[in-house]
Every structure is written in structure tokens, then in C-alpha cells.
C-alpha positions in Angstrom: 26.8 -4.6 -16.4 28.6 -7.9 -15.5 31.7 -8.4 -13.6 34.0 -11.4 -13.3 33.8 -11.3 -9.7 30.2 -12.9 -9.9 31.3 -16.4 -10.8 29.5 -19.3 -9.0 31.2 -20.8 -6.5 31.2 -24.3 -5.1 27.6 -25.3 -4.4 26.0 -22.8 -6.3 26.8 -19.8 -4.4 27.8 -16.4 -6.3 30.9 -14.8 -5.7 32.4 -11.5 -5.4 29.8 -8.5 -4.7 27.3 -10.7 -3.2 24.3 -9.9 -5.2 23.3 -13.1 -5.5 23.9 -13.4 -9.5 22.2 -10.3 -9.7 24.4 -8.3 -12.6 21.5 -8.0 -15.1 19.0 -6.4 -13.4 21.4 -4.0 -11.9 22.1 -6.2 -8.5 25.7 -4.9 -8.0 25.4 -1.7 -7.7 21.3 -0.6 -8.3 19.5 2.4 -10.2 22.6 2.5 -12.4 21.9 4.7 -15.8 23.3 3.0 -19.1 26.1 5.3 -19.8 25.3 5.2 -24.1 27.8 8.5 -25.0 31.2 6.6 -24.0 32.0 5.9 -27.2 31.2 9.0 -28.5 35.2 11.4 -28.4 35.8 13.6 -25.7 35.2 17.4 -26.4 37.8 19.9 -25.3 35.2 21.0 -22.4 34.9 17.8 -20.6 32.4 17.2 -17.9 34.4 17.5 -14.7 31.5 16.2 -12.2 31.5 12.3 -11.6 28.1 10.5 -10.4 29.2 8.9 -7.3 26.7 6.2 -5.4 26.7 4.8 -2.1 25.4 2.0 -0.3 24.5 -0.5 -3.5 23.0 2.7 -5.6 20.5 3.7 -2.6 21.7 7.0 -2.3 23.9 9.3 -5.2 25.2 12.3 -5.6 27.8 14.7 -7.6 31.5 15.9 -7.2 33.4 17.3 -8.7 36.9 16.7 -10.3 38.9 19.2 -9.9 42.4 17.4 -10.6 40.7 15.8 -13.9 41.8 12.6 -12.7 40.5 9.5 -15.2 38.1 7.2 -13.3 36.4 4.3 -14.6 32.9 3.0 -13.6 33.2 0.8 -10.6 36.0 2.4 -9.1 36.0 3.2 -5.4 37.3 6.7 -4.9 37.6 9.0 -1.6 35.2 12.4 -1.1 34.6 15.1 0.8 32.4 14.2 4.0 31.6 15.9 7.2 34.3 16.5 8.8 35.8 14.1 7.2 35.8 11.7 4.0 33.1 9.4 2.5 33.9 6.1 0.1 31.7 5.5 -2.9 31.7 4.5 -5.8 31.9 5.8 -9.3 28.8 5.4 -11.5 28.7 7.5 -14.0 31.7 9.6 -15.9 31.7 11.8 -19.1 28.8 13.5 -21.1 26.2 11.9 -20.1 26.6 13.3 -16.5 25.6 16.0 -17.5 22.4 14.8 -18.7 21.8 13.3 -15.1 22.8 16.9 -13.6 19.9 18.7 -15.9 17.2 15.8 -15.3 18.1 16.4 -11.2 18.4 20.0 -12.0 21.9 20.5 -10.8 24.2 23.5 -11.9 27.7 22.0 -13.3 29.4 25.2 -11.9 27.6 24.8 -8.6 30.0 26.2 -6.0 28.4 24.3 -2.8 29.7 20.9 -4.7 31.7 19.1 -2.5 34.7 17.4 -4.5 36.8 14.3 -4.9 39.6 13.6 -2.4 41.6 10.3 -3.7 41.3 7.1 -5.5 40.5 4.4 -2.1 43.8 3.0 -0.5 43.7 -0.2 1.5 43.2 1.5 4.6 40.0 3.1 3.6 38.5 0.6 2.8 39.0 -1.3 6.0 37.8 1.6 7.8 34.8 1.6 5.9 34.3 -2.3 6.7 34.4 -1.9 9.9 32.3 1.0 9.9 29.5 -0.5 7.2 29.6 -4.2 9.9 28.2 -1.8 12.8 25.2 -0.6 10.8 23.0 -3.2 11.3 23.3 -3.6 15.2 22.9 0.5 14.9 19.4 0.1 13.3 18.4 -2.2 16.1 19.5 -0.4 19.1 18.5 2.8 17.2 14.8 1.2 16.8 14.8 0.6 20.6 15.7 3.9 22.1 13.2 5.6 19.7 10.5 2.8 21.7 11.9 4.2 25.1 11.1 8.0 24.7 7.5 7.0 22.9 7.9 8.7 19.7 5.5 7.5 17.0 8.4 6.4 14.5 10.2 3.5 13.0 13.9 3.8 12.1 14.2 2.4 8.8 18.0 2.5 7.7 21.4 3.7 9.3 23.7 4.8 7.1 27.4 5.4 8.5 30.1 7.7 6.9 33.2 5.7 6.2 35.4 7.4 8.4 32.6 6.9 11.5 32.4 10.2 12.2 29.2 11.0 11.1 25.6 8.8 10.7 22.5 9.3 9.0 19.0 7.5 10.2 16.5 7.5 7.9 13.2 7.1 9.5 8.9 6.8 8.6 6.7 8.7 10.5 2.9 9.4 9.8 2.7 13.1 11.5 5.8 15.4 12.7 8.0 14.0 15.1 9.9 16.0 17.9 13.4 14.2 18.1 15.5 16.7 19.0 15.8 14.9 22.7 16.3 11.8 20.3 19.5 13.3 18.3 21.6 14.0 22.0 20.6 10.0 23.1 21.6 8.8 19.7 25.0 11.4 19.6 25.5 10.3 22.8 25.1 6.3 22.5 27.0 6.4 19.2 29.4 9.0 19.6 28.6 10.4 15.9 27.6 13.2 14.5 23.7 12.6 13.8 21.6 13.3 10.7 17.6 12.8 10.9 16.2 12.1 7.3 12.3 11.1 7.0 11.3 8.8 4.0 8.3 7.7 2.4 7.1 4.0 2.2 7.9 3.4 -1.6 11.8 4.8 -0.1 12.0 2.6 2.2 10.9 -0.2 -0.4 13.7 0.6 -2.4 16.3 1.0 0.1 15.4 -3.0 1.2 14.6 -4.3 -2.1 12.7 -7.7 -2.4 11.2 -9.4 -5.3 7.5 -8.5 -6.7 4.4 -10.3 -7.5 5.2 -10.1 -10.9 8.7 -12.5 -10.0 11.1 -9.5 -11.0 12.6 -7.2 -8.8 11.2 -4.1 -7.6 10.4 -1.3 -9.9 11.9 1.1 -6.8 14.8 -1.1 -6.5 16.2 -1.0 -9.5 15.3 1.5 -12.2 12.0 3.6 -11.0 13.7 6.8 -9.5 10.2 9.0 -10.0 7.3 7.8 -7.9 4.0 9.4 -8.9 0.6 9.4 -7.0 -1.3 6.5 -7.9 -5.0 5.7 -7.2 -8.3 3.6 -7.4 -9.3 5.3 -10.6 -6.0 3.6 -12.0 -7.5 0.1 -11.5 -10.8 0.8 -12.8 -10.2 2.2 -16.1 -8.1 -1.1 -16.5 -11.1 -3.1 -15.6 -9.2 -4.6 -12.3 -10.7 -5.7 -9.3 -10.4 -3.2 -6.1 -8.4 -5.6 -4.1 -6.5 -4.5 -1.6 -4.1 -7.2 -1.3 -3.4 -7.6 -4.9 -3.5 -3.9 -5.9 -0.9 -3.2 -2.8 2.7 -3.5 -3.2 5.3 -4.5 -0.6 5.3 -0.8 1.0 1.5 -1.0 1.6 0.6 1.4 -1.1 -0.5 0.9 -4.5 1.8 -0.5 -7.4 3.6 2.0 -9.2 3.4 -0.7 -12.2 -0.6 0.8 -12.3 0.2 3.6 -14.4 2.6 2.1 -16.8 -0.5 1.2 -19.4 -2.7 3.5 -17.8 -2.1 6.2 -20.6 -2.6 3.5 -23.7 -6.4 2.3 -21.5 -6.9 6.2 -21.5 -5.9 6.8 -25.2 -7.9 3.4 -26.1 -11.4 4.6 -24.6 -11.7 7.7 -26.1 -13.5 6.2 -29.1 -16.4 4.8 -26.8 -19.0 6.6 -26.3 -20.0 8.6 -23.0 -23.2 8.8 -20.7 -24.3 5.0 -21.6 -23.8 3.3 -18.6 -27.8 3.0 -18.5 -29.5 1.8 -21.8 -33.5 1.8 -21.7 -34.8 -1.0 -23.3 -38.1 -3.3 -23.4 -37.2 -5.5 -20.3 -36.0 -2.6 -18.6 -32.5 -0.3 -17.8 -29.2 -2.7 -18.8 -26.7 -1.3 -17.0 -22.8 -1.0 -17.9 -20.7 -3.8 -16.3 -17.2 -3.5 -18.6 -15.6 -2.0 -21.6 -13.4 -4.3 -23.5 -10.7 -2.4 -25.4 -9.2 -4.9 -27.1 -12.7 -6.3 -28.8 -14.5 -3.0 -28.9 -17.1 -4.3 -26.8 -19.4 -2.9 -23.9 -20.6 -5.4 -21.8 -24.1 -4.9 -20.0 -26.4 -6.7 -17.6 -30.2 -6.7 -17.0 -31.9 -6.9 -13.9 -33.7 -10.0 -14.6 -30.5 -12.1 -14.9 -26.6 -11.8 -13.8 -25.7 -12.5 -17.3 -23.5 -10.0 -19.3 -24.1 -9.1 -22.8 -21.8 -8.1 -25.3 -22.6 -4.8 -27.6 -21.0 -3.4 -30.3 -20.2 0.2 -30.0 -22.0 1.1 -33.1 -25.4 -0.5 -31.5 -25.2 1.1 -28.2 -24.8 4.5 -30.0 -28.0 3.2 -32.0 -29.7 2.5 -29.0 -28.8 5.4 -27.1 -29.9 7.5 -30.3 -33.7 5.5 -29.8 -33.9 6.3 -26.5 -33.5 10.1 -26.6 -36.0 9.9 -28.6 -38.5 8.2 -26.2 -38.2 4.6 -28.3 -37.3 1.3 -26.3 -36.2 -1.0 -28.4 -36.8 -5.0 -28.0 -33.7 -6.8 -27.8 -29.9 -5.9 -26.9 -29.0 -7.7 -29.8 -25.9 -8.9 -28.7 -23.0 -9.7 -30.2 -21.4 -13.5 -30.7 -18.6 -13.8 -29.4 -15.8 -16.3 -30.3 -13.1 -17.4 -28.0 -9.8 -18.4 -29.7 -8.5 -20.7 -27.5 -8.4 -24.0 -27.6 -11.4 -26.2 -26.2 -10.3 -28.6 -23.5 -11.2 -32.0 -23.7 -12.3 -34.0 -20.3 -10.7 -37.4 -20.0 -12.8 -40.4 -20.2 -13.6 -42.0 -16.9 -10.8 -45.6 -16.8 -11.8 -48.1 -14.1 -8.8 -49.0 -12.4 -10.1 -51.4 -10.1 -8.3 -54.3 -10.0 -5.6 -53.0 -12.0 -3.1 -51.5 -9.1 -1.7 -53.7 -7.0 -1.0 -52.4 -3.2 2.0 -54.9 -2.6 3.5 -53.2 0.0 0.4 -53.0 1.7 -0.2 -57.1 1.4 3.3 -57.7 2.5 2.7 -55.9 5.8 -0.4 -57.7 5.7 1.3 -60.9 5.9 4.2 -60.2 7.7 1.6 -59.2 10.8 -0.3 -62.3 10.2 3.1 -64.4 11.0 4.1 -62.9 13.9 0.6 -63.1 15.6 1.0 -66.7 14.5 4.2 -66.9 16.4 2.8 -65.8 19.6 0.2 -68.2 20.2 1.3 -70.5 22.5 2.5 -74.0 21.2 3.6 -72.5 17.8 2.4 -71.5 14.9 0.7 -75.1 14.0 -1.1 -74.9 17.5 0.1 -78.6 18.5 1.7 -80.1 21.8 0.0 -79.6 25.0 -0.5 -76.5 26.6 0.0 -76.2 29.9 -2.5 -75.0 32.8 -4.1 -74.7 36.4 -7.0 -77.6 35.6 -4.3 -80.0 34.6 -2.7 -79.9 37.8 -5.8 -80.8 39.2 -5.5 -84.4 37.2 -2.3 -84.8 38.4 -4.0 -84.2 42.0 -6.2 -87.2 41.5 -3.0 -89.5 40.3 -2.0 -89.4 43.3 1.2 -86.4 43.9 0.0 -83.2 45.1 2.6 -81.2 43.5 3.6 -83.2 41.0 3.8 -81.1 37.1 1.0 -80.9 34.4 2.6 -83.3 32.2 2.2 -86.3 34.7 -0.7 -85.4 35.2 -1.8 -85.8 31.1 -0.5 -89.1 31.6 -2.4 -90.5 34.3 -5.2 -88.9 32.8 -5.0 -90.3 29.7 -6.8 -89.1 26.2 -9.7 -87.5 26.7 -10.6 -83.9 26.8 -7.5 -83.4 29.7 -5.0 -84.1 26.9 -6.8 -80.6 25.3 -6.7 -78.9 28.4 -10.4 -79.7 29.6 -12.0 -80.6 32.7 -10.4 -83.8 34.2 -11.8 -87.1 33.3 -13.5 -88.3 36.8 -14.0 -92.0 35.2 -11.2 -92.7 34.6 -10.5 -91.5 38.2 -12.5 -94.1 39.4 -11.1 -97.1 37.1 -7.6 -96.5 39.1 -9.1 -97.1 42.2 
């Protein structure tokens, strides 16, 4: 059921109940039941239990109405508690309560059913705020005092009664755990009344929700209330692989989602035939790899090759039929079979050499090429003299003994000294 509060706000964020958009599927308030008998009229003998749910639809449970108040589906409301009060919120009203009391097997005149105080006021629901903002620090401390007295267990939610005067922990263990020392630490450091409730893994799936392989939510998280035993056999009469990591849901069991179709595979292999996973033939025992269900085929190998062949049902009946009677026959004779789908076509090889041009790559290219050009000394043409320690030796034979390297390219003259060479000794002599 939408609401009006989950309208997106600035950026893209949800609004209101902070499901994140999640109406549809249930997000607001989870394992919800479609309430189908509210527009049927009221009888005279009106249901007088309300569904109540707590915590986003984690937990529920019945009260009863015993001032026949009208509520409507959404609506926080006050009830009883331990030793105190509890806020929840209505989920279900009317006739089809009663439907949800004979599924959990509930009495409607059940005298133990606690009952329903008051419609919320402002103040309760602050005190339940500030009582629901403490859980998760609870859960951690909680998980670290259970690691302190070494008990083989892992604290998996904290749920907190809206007045704070009671708090349930629900915890996994694999064998029995002794927490009674626990429940005085925890009473103690929390100064609550303390509840101990163990849970499975698929519970604990539910409780924290998350988002499947399949992209949807979890089955446990939003609908699946019943959670059956599920095995290997499951995945085999499906034809599945026995993979671990893909038959294994988040809890580190198997998917529930493995016996949805598991009654139609069931229903579907009854018409094949038993005891032929080993046919006798000429080239030897072809053994059963696969039944296809949706072709009517069996599928068998033979040891000479890891190829699969496809048979009819009516020929391996005929062939099992020969070989009670001591006959091998020749050939499998297998069946053609014709895939529907579309046949892909490779793309033709396209030289494209020569055809993209890398011009950011020649740009760089270039660009480096300039500014080694600009180092070199004399400029990027390479001209003008370039000064050195051999041309103030020419300037040494002119005549000055400190005199600079261009006086000394002039009494030198051309010759290899204007380049920077060895000084001309000839011409040396000439000025004496």
C-alpha cells in the first residue's frame, strides 16, 4: 500500500517512512497481508481482535478491542506491555483477522490476550524515539559482553519496549547456551527487564532484510512467513548445479525460492520412465546425464566420448524393453534437436589502420619536441657561439690571462675556435 509521505525529496531521496521508495513490495511496514474483505459490510458480530506489528512488520501479534474503538490500518495505537505499554502499529482490522487468527491457530476468545490501551499521544511517541535511537548502541555493547563471558553466541537484534522498561535480544546459537549469568550483566548494564529469544538463520535474514540474487527483495523479508526444510535433492530434480555459493542464500542456507517449482519438476517427471539411468548398447553402458522436461528428452553419454545424446522417451523404453531381453541394439538413435534461437553472426574483420588518428598523442609529441629544442643552449636554431673552458685558452694565447671567451673568438679568428674547437696554434704564430 502507498502513502503520501513517500514523495521524493530534493536529490532523489524518499521522504516520510524511510523505506527508501519501498511501498510496493511492502517496504513501510513488511509481511503485511492484503486486507481483500474490507469492502465486504460489517456483520453484527464484528471481529474485536486487531493485528498489531512492531518494528517495520518483524514481529506481530493480537489484542484485543475491548472498547470497539474504529482504527484504521496504519494507525499507531498504545498496548498492554510488561509492566507497562508497547506502541505498534495497526495492520490488520475486520474479518479477515480472523482468518490470520485460524492460519496462526489463535482462539478469538483467548483470555491470556493482552488488549489495546489508547490511540498514541505525542508523548508516546517521543518516548518511543528515544527508546527505538538506543537500540542500536544496545546490540553492540550487548555483542561485547556476550564476547567477555565466552558464550558461543551472536546477538542478532535488540528490541526495546516503548516505555524502556523491558528489552528483548534475540540471539543465534548452534548448541544450548547457559546465559542465565548473561541476563543479571545485561539487567544490570541496561537497567531493563531482559527477554532471551533464540532465532534461526532464515529469522535473522528477515529481521535485516537485503536484496537477493534474483534483484528483488527477500522472500523472508517481505511475504514468506513459513520456512520449510529445503535440500540437495531440491536442486537436482531441477537439473541445477550443486553449488554452494549459488544455491546458498544470504543466511547461509539454501534458497527457500528452491521449492517454489519443485512440485511442477516433480509432477512433470512422473511420465519418464524409471530404472534407465544405464542403457546396454553395442558400444557399451550410456549412462543418464539429464532429463529435459520441457522437450521430453533424456540425455545420455557413452564412455568413449563426453558427448550427450538426446533420446526420446518412447526409444529409451524401446531400448530398455531389448535389453531385458538380452538384445543390444546398435545405435542410440538420437534425436535432432533444433534450437529456436536466433544464430549469431560474427562481424567481419575491418582494418582500421590508418584510419584513427591519435592527435592528442602527436600533439604531446610535438609539444615535447619544442621544449627539448628550447633547452639546447644557443636556441632552438643552434646559432651564436657557445661559450667554454677551451676558448679561454685562445684568449690565453691573445695575450690577457683572464680576459672572456668572446675576445678570445676574436683573436682567434674563424677556424674551428669560432665552433668551440681546439685553438688554432697558426694563427698563434702569425701574431708573433
Amino acid at each position: 500500500m502507498g502513502c503520501s509521505g513517500c514523495s521524493t525529496d530534493k536529490g532523489g531521496k524518499p521522504n516520510g517512512c524511510k523505506s527508501n521508495g519501498g511501498c510496493s513490495s511492502g517496504g513501510c511496514n513488511r509481511m503485511n497481508a492484503y486486507d481483500w474483505l474490507h469492502n465486504l459490510p460489517m456483520a453484527d458480530n464484528a471481529c474485536q481482535v486487531v493485528e498489531v506489528s512492531f518494528s517495520q512488520g518483524t514481529r506481530k501479534d493480537f489484542y484485543r478491542n475491548p472498547s470497539l474503538q474504529p482504527f484504521e490500518k496504519g494507525e499507531q495505537i498504545a498496548v498492554e506491555g510488561v509492566n507497562g505499554f508497547d506502541l505498534g502499529e495497526v495492520s490488520l482490522t475486520g474479518e479477515i483477522v480472523r482468518l490470520q487468527l485460524k492460519k496462526r491457530g489463535v482462539k478469538e476468545d483467548n483470555p491470556e490476550m493482552k488488549k489495546i490501551l489508547r490511540r498514541a499521544t505525542d508523548r508516546d511517541v517521543d518516548l518511543w524515539k528515544q527508546n527505538k535511537a538506543r537500540e542500536p548502541e544496545a546490540v553492540i555493547r550487548s555483542r561485547a559482553i556476550a564476547k567477555q563471558l565466552k558464550l558461543n553466541m551472536k546477538i542478532s537484534q535488540v528490541e526495546i519496549q516503548a516505555d524502556g522498561k523491558k528489552a528483548t535480544f534475540f540471539y543465534i546459537a548452534d548448541s544450548r547456551v547457559d546465559f542465565r549469568e548473561l541476563i543479571k550483566v545485561y539487567a544490570y548494564e541496561f537497567k531493563v527487564k531482559v527477554e532471551m529469544r533464540q532465532i534461526g538463520a532464515r529469522q535473522e535474514a528477515g529481521k535485516v532484510g537485503g536484496i537477493g540474487s534474483c534483484g528483488r527483495e527477500l522472500c523472508c523479508s517481505t511475504w514468506l512467513t513459513e520456512f520449510k526444510s529445503v535440500n540437495t535433492n531440491a536442486a537436482r530434480y531441477q537439473n541445477l548445479s550443486i553449488n554452494q555459493t549459488k544455491l546458498s542464500g544470504q543466511c547461509g542456507r539454501l534458497k527457500c525460492c528452491l521449492n517454489y517449482e519443485l512440485d511442477t519438476y516433480l509432477d512433470a517427471l512422473q511420465q519418464f520412465p524409471d530404472q534407465c539411468d544405464v542403457l546396454q548398447v553395442a558400444k557399451g553402458n550410456a549412462f543418464l546425464a539429464k532429463k529435459d522436461i520441457f522437450k521430453n528428452l533424456m540425455w545420455y553419454t557413452l564412455p568413449d566420448s563426453n558427448k550427450q545424446y538426446p533420446l526420446s522417451i518412447e526409444r529409451v523404453q524401446k531400448i530398455k524393453a531389448l535389453n531385458q531381453q538380452g538384445i543390444r541394439p546398435d545405435e542410440l538413435e538420437p534425436v535432432e534437436v533444433i534450437s529456436n534461437k536466433a544464430t549469431e553472426t560474427e562481424p567481419e574483420f575491418v582494418e582500421l589502420v590508418g584510419q584513427i588518428s591519435l592527435r592528442s598523442l602527436d600533439k604531446a609529441d610535438r609539444k615535447r619536441r619544442q621544449q627539448q629544442q628550447q633547452r639546447r643552449p644557443g636556441g632552438p636554431q643552434g646559432g651564436g657561439p657557445r661559450p667554454g673552458p677551451q676558448q679561454g685558452g685562445g684568449g690565453q694565447q691573445g695575450g690577457g690571462p683572464n680576459r672572456g671567451p668572446q675576445q678570445g673568438g676574436q683573436q682567434a679568428g674563424p677556424g674551428p675556435q669560432g665552433d668551440g674547437g681546439r685553438p688554432d696554434n697558426r694563427g698563434g704564430r702569425r701574431r708573433r
